[in-house]
C-alpha positions in Angstrom: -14.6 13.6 20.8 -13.9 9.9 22.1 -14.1 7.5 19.3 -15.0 3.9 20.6 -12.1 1.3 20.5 -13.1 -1.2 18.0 -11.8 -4.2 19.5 -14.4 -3.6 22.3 -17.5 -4.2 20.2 -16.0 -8.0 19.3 -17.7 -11.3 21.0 -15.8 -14.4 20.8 -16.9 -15.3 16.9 -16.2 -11.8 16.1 -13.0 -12.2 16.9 -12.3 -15.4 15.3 -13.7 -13.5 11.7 -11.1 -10.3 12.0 -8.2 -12.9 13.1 -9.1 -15.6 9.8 -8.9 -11.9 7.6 -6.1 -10.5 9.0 -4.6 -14.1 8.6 -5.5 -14.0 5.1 -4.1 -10.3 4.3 -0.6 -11.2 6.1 0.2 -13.8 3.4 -1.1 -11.8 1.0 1.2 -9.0 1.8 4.0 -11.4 2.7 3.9 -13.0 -0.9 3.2 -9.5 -2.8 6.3 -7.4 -2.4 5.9 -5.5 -6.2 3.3 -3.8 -7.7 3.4 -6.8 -10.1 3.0 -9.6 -7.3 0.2 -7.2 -6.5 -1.6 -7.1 -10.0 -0.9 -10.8 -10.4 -2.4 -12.4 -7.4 -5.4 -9.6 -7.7 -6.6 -11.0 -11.3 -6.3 -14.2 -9.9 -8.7 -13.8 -7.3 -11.1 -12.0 -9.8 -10.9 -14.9 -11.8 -12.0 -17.0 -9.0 -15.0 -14.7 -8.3 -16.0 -14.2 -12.0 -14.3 -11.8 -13.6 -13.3 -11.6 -17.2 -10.2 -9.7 -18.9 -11.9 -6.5 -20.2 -9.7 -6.9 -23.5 -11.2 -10.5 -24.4 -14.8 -8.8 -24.2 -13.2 -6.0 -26.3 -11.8 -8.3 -28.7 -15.0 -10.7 -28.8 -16.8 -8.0 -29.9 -19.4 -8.8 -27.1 -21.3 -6.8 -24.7 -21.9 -5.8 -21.1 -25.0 -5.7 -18.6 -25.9 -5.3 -15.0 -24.3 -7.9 -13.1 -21.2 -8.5 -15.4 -17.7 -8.4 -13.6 -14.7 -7.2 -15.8 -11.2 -6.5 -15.3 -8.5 -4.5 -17.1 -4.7 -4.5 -16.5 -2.5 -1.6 -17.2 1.3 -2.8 -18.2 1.8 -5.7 -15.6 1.5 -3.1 -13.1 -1.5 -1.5 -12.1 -5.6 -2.7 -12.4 -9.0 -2.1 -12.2 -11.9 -3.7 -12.0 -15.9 -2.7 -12.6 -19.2 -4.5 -11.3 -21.9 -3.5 -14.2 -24.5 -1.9 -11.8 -28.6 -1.3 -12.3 -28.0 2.2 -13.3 -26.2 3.7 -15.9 -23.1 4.2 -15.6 -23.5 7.8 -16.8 -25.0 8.2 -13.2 -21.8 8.1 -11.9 -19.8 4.9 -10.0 -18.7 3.8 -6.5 -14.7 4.2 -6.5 -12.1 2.9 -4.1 -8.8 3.8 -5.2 -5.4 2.7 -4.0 -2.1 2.3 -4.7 0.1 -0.7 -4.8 3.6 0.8 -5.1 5.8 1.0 -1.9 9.4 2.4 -0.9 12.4 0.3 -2.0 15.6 0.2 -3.4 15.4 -0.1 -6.8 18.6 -1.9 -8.3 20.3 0.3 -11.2 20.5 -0.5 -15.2 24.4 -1.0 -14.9 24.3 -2.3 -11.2 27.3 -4.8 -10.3 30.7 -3.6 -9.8 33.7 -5.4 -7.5 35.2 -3.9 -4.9 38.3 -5.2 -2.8 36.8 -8.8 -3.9 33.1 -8.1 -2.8 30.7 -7.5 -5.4 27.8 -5.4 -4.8 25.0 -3.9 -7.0 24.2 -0.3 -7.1 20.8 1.4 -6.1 18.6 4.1 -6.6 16.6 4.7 -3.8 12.2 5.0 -4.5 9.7 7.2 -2.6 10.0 8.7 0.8 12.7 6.8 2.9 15.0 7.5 6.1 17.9 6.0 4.4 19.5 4.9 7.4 16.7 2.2 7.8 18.1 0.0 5.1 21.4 -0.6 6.1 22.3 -3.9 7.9 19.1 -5.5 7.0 18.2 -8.9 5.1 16.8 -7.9 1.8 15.6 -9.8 -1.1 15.4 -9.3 -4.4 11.9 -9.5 -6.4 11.4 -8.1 -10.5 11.6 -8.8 -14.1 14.4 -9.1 -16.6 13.2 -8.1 -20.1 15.4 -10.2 -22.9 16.2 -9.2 -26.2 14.0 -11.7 -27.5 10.8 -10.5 -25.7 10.3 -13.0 -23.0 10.7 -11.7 -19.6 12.7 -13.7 -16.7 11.0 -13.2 -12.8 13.5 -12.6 -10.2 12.9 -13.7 -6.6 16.0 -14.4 -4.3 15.2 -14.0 -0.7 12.1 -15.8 0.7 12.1 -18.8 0.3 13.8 -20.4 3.7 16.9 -21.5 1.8 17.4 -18.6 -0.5 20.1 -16.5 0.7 19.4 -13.0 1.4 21.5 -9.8 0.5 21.9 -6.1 2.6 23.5 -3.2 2.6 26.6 -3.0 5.1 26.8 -0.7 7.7 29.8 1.0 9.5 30.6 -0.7 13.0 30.5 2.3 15.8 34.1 1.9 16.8 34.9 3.8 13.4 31.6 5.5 13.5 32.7 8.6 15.3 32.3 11.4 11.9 28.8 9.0 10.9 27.4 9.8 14.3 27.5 13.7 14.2 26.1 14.1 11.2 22.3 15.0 10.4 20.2 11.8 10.4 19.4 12.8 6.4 22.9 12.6 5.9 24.4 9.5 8.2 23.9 6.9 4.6 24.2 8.8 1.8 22.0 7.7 -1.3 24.8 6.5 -3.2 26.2 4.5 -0.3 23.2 2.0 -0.5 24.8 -0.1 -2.1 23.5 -4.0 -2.0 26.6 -6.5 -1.3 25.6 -9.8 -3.4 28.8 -12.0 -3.4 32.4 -12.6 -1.8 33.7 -15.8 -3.7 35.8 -15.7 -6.4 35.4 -18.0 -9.7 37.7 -21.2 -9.9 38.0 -20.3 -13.8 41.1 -19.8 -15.0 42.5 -16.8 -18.1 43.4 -18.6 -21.5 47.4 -17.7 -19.9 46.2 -19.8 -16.5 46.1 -16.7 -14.2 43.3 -16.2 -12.4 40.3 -14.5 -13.8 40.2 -10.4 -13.3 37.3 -9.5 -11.3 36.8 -13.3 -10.1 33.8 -12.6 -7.5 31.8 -10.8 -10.2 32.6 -13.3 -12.7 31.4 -15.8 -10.4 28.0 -13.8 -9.7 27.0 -13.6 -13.2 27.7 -17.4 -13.9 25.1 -18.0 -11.3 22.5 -15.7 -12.8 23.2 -17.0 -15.5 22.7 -20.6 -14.2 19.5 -19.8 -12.7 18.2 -17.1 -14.8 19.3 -17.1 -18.2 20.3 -13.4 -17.5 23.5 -11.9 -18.9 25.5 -8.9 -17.7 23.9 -6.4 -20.6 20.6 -7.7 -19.8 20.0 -5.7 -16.5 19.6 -2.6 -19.0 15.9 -4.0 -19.4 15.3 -5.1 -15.8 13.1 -4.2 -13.3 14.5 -5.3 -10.1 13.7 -4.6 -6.3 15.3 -5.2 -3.5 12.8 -5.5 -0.4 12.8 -6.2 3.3 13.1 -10.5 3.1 11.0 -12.5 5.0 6.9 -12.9 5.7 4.4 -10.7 7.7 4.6 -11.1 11.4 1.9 -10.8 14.0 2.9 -8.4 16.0 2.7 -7.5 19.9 2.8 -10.3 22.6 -1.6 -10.5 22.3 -1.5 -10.5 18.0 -3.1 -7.5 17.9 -1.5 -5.8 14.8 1.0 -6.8 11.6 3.9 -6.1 11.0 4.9 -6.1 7.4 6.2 -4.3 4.3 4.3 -2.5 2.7 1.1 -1.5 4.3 1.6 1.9 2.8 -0.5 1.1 0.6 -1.3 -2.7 0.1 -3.4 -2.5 3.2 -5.4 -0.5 1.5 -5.5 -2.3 -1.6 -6.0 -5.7 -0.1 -9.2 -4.7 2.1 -10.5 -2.7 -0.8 -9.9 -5.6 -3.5 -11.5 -7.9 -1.1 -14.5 -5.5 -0.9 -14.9 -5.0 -4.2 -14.8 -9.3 -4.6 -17.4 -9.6 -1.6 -20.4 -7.1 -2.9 -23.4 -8.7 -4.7 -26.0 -7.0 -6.3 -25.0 -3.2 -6.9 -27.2 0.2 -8.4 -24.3 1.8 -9.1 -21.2 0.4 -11.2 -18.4 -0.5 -8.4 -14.9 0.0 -9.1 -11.3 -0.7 -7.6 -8.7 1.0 -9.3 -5.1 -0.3 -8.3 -2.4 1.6 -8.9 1.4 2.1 -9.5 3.8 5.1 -9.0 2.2 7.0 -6.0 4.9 7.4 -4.1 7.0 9.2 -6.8 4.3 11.7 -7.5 1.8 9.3 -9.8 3.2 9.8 -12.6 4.0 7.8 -15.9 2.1 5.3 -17.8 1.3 3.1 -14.7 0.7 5.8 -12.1 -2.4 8.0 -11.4 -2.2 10.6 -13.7 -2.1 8.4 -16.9 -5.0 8.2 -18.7 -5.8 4.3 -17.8 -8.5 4.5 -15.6 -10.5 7.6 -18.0 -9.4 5.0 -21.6 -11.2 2.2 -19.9 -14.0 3.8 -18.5 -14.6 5.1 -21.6 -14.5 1.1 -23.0 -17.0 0.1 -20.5 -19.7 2.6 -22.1 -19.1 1.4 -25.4 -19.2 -2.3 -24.6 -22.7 -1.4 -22.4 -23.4 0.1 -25.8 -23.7 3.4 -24.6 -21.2 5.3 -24.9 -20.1 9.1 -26.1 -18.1 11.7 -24.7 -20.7 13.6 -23.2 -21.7 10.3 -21.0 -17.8 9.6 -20.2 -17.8 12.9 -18.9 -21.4 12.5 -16.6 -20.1 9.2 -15.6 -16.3 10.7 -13.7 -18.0 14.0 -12.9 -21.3 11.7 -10.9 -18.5 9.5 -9.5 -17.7 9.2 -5.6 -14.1 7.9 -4.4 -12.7 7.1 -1.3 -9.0 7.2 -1.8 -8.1 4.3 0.2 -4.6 5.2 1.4 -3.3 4.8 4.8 -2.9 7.7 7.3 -0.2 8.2 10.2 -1.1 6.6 13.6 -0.7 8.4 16.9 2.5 7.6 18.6 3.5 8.3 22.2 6.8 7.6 22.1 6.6 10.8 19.5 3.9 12.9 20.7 4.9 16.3 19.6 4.4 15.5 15.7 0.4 15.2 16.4 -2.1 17.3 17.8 -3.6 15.1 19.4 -7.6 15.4 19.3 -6.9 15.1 15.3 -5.1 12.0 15.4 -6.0 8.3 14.0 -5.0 5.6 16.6 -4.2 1.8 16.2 -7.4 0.1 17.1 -10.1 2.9 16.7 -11.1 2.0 12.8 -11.2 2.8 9.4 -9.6 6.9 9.3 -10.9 9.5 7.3 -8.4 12.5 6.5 -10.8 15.5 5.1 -7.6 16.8 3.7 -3.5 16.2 3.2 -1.4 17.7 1.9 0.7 20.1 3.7 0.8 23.2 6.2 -1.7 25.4 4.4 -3.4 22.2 3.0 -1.3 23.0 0.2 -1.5 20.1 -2.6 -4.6 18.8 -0.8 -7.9 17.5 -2.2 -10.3 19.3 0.9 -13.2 17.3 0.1 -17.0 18.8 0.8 -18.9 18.1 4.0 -21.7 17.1 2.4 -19.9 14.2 0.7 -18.3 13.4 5.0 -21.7 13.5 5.8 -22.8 10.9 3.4 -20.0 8.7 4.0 -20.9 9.0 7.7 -24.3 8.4 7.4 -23.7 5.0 5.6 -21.0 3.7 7.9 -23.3 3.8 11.3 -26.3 2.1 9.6 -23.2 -0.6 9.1 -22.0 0.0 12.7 -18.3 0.5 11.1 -16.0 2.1 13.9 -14.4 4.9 12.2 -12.4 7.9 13.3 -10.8 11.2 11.7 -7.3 12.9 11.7 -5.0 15.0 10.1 -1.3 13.9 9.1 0.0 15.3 12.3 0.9 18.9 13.4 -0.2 21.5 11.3 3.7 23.0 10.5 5.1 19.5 11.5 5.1 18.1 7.4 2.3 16.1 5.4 1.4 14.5 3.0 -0.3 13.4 -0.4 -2.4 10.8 -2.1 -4.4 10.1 -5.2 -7.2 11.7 -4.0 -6.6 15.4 -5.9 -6.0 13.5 -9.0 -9.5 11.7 -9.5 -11.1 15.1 -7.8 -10.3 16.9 -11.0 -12.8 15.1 -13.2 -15.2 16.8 -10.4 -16.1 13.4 -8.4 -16.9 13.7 -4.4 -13.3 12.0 -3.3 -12.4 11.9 0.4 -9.3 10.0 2.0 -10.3 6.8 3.9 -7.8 3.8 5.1 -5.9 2.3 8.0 -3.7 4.4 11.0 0.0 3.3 10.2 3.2 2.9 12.6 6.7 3.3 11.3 5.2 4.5 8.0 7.5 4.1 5.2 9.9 2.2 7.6 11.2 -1.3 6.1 8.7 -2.8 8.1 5.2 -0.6 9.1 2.8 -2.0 11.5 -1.0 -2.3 11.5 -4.0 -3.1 13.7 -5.9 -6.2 12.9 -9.2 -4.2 13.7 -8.3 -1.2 11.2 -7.9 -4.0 8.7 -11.0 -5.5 9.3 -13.5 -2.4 10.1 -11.8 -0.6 7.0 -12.8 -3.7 4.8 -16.5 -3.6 6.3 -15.9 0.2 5.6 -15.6 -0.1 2.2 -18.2 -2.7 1.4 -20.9 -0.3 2.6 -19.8 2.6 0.6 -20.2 0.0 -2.7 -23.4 -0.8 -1.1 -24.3 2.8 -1.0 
């Protein structure tokens, strides 16, 4: 079955409307490297549409109706957000869930060391990565620093045009003869990530006029210090990433597509926070959930499997005055989700990892994955035809080009997303997003037309 290429349904004006998104998602994802960037610049443009922190209407002792827009963070790091619908919300909501977590290089809690008069800073590696990838790359560096004190320093060295930018070094191939014949898992080894931050020693001088011991490092830390405020201890409370540096880029000699950092799974996130902004009037309560710590599993206070999202549900009912147990539980259970998470698009320069007639292409819409998981769908939410058909139902009355795959050959690998997690409360959930290439690579690309039909996408299902 031949799904229709979306770029062929575009006139002239169309095309001018998925350009001016796509234009508008590029700098978001070019500015929103963390899942705190994320959370930040996500309230902000709630605010601007008329939404109010969930805690100051908890706080205020006031109440909700249809029609009111709230917003609640979770730890600087993930969010969600309601639209009070007609109906009660024991009836059950309209969900679109994604994460906003990414792989990176996550900088250690005793990072810098010198080396032979370089000074680097020591990594751990986060979430699914071909570690070879990062070497000899410009990187930046985005986070927190948490003082003593309790105020918290942001980090960003790398973006601006005359930051510098940092990297992890590679072996040239005239000595790379051992590198070269070993497994591609095995040619940087985790621990050899390491980020090289500085080369020039300080001018400072001992109390007995020799130079200082470990000069360069001494030197680095002055300048954090300078800039930051930060001491050497002080990375014990820090939350620091280092990224791919630099903006979004259109990609592909006509613009077609992105390529950025990150799509796996801002893309997502950005199309479904926009769609959640855009809808109007709504019967049933709408919801974007936003979250952290997919890519390790969703676990911890800020990831999936925390009890965030059920805690403020559950604050929702009792600010519409409504609430008890019983009704928390109708509400999840009468739920529907899509899991907005991207899905793997076909590649032909790597054709024997797909089967192809169950593959999501670049250009052919908004993809739907029944399942994930893995070989025997194992770890999969398999969600129920009936719930397909719905979806299906809603998205041609829109004329939203869509399309359906699996993540590639069935013994091949897989994959997972938060879609099993929200399924155990009972809701309909189904995977829906946007057909990535180079997924998980520093820098993934994108169609412009899966961005845009996968935003149209996900207004209808709020719609209903």
């Amino acid at each position: 079955m031949e799904r229709k290429n979306a770029w062929k349904k575009y006139g002239k004006e169309d095309l001018k409307t998925v350009f001016d998104f796509s234009e508008a998602y590029r700098q978001f994802i070019s500015c929103c490297k963390t899942e705190r960037e994320c959370v930040k610049e996500a309230v902000r443009l709630a605010k601007e549409r008329g939404y109010r922190d969930l805690q100051d209407v908890i706080a205020k002792n006031e109440t909700l109706s249809a029609g009111d827009k709230v917003y609640a963070v979770n730890k600087e790091k993930a969010v969600v957000l309601y639209h009070i619908g007609k109906e009660p919300l024991e009836k059950g909501m309209n969900i679109l869930g994604a994460h906003i977590d990414s792989p990176r290089l996550d900088i250690k809690q005793v990072p810098l060391y010198e080396d032979s008069e370089l000074v680097l800073m020591d990594t751990h590696y986060y979430g699914g990565i071909k570690k070879y990838q990062w070497v000899a790359l410009p990187l930046a560096l985005h986070g927190v620093v948490a003082l003593k004190d309790g105020s918290v320093v942001e980090v960003c060295i790398g973006e601006d045009a005359s930051d510098p930018v940092v990297g992890v070094s590679d072996l040239l191939i005239h000595l790379a003869g051992e590198q070269m014949s070993k497994k591609a898992d095995k040619v940087i080894e985790g621990e050899n990530l390491d980020i090289l931050v500085g080369s020039m020693p300080s001018y400072e001088k001992e109390e007995d006029g020799k130079d200082a011991k470990e000069a360069v490092k001494k030197n680095i830390l002055a300048l954090l210090k300078e800039k930051y405020g930060i001491e050497e201890e002080d990375f014990i409370s820090a939350e620091l990433e280092a990224v791919p540096a630099g903006p979004a880029r259109d990609y592909g000699i006509d613009r077609s597509m992105i390529m950025g950092y990150g799509h796996d799974d801002r893309v997502c996130a950005y199309t479904s926070l926009i769609a959640m902004l855009d809808v109007k009037d709504v019967d049933k309560t709408s919801v974007c959930l936003l979250v952290d710590k997919e890519e390790i599993g969703s676990v911890g206070a800020t990831g999936m499997h925390s009890k965030f999202f059920e805690n403020m549900v559950a604050e929702v009912l009792n600010c519409l005055g409504d609430y008890s147990e019983i009704k928390l539980r109708r509400a999840l259970i009468n739920s529907k989700m899509l899991s907005s998470d991207v899905s793997a698009a076909f590649d032909p320069l790597y054709p024997s990892a797909f089967e192809k007639k169950n593959a999501a292409f670049l250009g052919k819409g908004m993809v739907f994955n029944k399942f994930t998981g893995s070989r025997g769908k194992s770890g999969s939410n398999d969600c129920n035809a009936e719930f397909l058909g719905e979806i299906r139902n809603m998205l041609d009355k829109q004329k939203v080009c869509y399309q359906s795959a699996e993540l590639g050959k069935v013994d091949v690998g897989g994959g997972g997303t938060i879609a099993y997690i929200l399924a155990q409360y009972g809701m309909e959930v189904v995977d829906s997003g946007i057909p990535v290439l180079s997924m998980h690579a520093p820098w993934e690309i994108v169609s412009k037309a899966d961005v845009y039909e996968t935003m149209l996408g996900y207004k209808a299902f709020l719609i209903g």
